[in-house]
VORO-975473 format. One record per residue (C-alpha): chain; y, x, z; residue number from 0; residue in one letter. Coordinates in nm, 2 decimals. Layout:
VORO-975473
PT  zavo       Y       X       Z  nugu  kelum
PT     A       Y       X       Z   NUM      A
...
//
This chain:
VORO-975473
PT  zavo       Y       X       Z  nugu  kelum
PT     A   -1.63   -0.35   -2.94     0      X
PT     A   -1.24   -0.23   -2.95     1      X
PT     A   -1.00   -0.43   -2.88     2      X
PT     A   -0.66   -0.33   -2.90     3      X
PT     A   -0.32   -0.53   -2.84     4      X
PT     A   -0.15   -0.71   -3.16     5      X
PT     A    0.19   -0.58   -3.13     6      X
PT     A    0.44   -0.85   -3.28     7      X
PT     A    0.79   -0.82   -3.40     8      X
PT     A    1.06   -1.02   -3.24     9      X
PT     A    1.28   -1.17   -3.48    10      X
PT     A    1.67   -1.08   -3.46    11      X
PT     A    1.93   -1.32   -3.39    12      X
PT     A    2.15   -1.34   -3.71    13      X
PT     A    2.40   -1.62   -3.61    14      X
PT     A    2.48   -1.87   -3.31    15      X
PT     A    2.63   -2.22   -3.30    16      X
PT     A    2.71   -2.35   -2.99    17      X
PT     A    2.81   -2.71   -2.94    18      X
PT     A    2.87   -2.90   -2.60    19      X
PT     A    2.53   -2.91   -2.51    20      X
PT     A    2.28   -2.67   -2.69    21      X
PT     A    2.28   -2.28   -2.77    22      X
PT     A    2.11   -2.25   -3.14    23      X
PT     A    2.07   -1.93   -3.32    24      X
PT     A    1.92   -1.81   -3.62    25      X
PT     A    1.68   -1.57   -3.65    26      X
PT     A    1.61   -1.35   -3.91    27      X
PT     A    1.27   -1.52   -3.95    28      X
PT     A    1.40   -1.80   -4.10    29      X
PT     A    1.38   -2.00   -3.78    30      X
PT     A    1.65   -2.15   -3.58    31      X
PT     A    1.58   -2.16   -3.21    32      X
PT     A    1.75   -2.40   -2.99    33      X
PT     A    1.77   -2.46   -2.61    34      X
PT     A    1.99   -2.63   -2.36    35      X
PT     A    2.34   -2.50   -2.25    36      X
PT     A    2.29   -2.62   -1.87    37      X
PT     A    2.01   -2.24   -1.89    38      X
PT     A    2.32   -2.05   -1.96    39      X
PT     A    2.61   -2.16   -1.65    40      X
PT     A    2.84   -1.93   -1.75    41      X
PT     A    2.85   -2.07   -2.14    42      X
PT     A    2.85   -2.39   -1.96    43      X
PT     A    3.19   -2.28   -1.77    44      X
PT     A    3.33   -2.10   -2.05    45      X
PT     A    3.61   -2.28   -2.28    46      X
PT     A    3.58   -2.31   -2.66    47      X
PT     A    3.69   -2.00   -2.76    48      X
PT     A    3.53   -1.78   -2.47    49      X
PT     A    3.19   -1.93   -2.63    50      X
PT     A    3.28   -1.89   -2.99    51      X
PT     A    3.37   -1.49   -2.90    52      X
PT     A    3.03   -1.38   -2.97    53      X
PT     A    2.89   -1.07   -3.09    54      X
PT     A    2.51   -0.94   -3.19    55      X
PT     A    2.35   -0.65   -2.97    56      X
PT     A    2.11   -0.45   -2.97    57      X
PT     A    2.08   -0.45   -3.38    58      X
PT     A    2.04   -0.84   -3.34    59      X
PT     A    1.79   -0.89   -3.06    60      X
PT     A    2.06   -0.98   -2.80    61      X
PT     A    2.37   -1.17   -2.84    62      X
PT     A    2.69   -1.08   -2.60    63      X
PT     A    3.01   -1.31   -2.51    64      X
PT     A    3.26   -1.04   -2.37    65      X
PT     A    3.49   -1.31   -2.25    66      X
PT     A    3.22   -1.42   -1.98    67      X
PT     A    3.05   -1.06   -1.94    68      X
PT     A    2.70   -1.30   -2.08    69      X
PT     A    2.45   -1.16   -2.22    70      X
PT     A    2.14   -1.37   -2.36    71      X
PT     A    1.80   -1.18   -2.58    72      X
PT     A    1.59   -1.36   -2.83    73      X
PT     A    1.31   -1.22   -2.62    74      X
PT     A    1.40   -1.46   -2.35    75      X
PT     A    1.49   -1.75   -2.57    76      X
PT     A    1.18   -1.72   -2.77    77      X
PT     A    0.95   -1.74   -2.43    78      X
PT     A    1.19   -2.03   -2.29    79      X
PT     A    1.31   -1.86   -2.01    80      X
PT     A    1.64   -1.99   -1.88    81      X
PT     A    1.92   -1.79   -1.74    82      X
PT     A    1.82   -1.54   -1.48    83      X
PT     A    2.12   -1.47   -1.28    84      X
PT     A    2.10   -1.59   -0.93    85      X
PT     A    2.30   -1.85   -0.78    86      X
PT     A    2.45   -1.58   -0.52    87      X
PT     A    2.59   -1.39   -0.80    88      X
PT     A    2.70   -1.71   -1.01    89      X
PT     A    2.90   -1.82   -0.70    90      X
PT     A    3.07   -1.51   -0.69    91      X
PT     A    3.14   -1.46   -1.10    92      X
PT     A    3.25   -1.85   -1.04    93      X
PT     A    3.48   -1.81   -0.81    94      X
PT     A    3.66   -1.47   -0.96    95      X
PT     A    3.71   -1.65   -1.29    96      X
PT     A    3.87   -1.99   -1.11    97      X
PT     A    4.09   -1.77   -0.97    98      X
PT     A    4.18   -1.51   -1.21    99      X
PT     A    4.25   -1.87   -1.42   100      X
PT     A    4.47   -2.03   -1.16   101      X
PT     A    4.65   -1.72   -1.15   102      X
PT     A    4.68   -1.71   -1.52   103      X
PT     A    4.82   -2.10   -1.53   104      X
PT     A    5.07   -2.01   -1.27   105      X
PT     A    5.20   -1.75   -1.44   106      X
PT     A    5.19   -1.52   -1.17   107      X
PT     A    5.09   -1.13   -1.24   108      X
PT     A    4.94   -0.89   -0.99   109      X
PT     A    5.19   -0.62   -0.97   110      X
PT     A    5.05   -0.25   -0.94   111      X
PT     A    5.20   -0.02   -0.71   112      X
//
């Protein structure tokens, strides 16, 4: 007997909505696929409008927030699988952006030489 692998198409993301706590997008499926914003720390961190500066990659199987260098595929939202950036690197993306805010509060500006 042959068996050979079932290759299945994954959907493509055609919107997002994000509220305070959940990341839902629609697929081109007709399904809408929701999960938690804690999987995602940097949408989590980022403000209203860095999470509502989204655009579709990858003709729709990847979604990108430039604001927050994110980058999140329906692939991975389809199998459940939280963010997978490590806490080491999180730290780090962390910390540069409380900075680079506090500078931008402060209205300070790095001068170039």
């Amino acid at each position: 007997m042959d068996i050979s692998a079932i290759e299945t198409d994954i959907p493509k993301a055609e919107n997002v909505k994000l509220t305070d706590n959940t990341l839902s997008v629609d697929l081109s499926d007709g399904r809408t696929i929701s999960a938690p914003l804690e999987w995602f720390p940097r949408l989590v961190h980022a403000t209203v409008e860095e999470r509502n500066n989204w655009r579709l990659i990858g003709k729709g199987h990847g979604i990108h927030w430039e604001d927050i260098d994110e980058d999140i595929n329906v692939k991975g939202l389809l199998a459940g699988k939280p963010s997978g950036e490590s806490q080491v690197s999180f730290k780090k993306w962390l910390s540069q952006r409380q900075s680079h805010l506090t500078n931008r509060s402060s209205g300070r500006r790095k001068s170039h030489r």
